[in-house]
Every structure is written in structure tokens, then in C-alpha cells.
C-alpha positions as CSV (number, residue, x, y, z in Angstrom):
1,X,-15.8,-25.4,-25.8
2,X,-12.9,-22.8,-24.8
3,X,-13.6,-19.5,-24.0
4,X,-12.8,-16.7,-25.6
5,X,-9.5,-14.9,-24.5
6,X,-9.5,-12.1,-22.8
7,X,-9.4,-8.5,-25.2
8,X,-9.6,-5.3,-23.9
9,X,-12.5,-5.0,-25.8
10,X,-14.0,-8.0,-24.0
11,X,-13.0,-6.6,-20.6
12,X,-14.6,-3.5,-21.1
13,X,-18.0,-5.2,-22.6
14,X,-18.0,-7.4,-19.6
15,X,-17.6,-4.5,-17.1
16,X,-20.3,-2.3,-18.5
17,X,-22.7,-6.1,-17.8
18,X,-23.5,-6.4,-14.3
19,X,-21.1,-9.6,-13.7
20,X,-23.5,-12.8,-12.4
21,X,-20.7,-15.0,-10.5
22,X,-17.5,-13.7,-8.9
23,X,-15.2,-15.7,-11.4
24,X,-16.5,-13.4,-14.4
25,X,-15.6,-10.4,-12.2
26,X,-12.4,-12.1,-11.7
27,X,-11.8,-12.8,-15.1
28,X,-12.9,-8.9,-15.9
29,X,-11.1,-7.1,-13.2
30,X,-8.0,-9.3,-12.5
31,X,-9.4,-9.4,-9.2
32,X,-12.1,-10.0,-6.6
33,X,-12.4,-7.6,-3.9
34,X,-14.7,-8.7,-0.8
35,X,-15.2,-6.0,1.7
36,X,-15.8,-7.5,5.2
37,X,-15.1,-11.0,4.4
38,X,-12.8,-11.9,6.8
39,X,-14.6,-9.4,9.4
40,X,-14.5,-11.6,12.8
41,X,-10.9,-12.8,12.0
42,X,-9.7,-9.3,11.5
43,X,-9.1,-8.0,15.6
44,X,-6.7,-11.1,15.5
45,X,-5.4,-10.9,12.1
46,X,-4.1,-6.8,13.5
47,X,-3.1,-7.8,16.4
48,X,-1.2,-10.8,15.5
49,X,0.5,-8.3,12.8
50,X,1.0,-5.6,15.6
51,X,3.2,-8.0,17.3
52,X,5.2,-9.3,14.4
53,X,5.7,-5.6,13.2
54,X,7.2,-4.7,17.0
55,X,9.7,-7.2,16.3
56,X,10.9,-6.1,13.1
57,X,14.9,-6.2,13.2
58,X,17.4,-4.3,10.5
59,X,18.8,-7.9,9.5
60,X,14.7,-8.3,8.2
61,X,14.7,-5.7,5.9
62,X,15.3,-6.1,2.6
63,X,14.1,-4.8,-1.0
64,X,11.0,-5.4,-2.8
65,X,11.8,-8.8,-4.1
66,X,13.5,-10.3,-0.8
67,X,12.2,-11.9,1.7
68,X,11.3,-9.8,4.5
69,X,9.8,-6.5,5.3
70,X,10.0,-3.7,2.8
71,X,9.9,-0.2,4.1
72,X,9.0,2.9,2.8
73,X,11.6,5.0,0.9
74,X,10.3,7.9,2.1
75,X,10.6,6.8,5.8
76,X,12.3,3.4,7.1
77,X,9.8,3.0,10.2
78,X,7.0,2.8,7.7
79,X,6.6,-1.1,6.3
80,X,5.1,-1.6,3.0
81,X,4.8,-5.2,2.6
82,X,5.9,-8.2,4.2
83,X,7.7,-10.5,1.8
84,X,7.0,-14.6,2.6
85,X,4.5,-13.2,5.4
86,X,4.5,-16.8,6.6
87,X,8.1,-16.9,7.8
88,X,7.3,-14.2,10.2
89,X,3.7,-15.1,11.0
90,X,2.8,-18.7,10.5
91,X,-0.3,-18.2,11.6
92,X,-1.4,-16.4,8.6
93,X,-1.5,-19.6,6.8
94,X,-4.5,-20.7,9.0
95,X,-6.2,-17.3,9.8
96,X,-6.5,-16.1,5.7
97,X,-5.2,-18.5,3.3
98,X,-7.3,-22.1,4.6
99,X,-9.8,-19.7,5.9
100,X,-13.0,-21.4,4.8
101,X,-14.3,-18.5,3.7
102,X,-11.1,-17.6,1.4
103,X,-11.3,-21.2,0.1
104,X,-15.0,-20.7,-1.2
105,X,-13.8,-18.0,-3.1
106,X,-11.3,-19.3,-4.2
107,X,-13.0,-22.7,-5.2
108,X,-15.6,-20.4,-7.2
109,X,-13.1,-18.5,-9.5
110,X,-10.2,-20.8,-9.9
111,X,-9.5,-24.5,-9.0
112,X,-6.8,-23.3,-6.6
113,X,-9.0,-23.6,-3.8
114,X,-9.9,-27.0,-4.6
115,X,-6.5,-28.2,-4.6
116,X,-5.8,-26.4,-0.8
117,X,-8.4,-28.3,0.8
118,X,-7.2,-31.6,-0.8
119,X,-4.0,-31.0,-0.1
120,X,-5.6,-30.0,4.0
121,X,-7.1,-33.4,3.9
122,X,-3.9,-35.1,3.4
123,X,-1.9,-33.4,6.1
């Protein structure tokens, strides 16, 4: 049977329910927000970032759609984002995105998580 798409009017009905599984909240909110999740990884995951963000060069900074590090407009030693994070810090891959913990998540509101760890298994 395939579910109903998603109205505004069904988004708001399903945020006034208290949502039972994370993939309704997904579907509700566009998002899933886990506060502590990735708690004991997070001293590394700053200091890692620290260290990639002391080494941030003019010929890395780009706009919001290139790769590299955006900075703010209203001051260029403030970074927004990092564009294709990985490029500057591989690590990231292993410390977030095949984080176990990520991939549950991810396994419980999409099939994206799923695929990662097949893909893992191969490598």
C-alpha cells in the first residue's frame, strides 16, 4: 500500500501526534535532530576541526556552492561551512558518517544507511 504524500495539512496533523518512531518525525519535520548522539566522539570531532580550520588558506575559500570553506560576509575569519568537508578532513567519513550510531539512524528513517554498511562490507 503507498502512503499518503506528504500535505501541509498532514504535516501539521502529524506534528500535533506525539510521533512513535524517528522516521515519522523525519517524514514530519524534514529532519531528525539527536542531541548528544555522537557525545564521546565530539572532543575529537572539535579538535580534529580545530586543526583543519588553523590551516585554512585564501586559495580554499570559495562561495557557497564551491568546494571549500565559506566565510562569513560580515567577517572573512569567520567560516560558515565547509564545502566537501571530506577533502579537508577525511576522517570525518569514519568519525560521523559510518559512525554506528549515525548508521542506526539512518537505517531506521531511510534505507540509506543500509546501503553504507553494504557498501563498508565490501571495501
Amino acid at each position: 500500500m503507498a502512503s499518503k504524500p506528504l500535505t501541509t495539512h498532514r504535516i501539521h496533523s502529524l506534528r500535533k501526534k506525539k510521533m512513535p518512531c524517528l522516521k515519522d518525525r523525519f517524514l514530519a519535520d524534514g529532519c531528525v535532530i539527536l542531541p548528544g548522539l555522537l557525545a564521546e566522539e565530539t572532543p575529537t570531532l572539535i579538535s580534529k576541526l580545530n586543526e583543519v580550520m588553523s590551516n585554512v588558506q585564501e586559495k580554499d575559500k570559495g562561495d557557497w556552492n564551491s568546494t571549500g570553506f565559506v566565510m562569513s560576509p560580515s567577517d572573512r575569519n569567520v567560516v560558515q561551512k565547509i564545502q566537501s568537508v571530506g577533502l579537508y578532513f577525511p576522517e570525518v567519513c569514519d568519525l560521523v558518517f559510518r559512525n554506528d550510531k549515525v548508521q542506526k539512524v539512518l537505517e531506521e528513517i531511510t534505507d540509506v544507511g543500509t546501503q553504507v554498511r553494504a557498501t563498508m562490507r565490501r571495501e
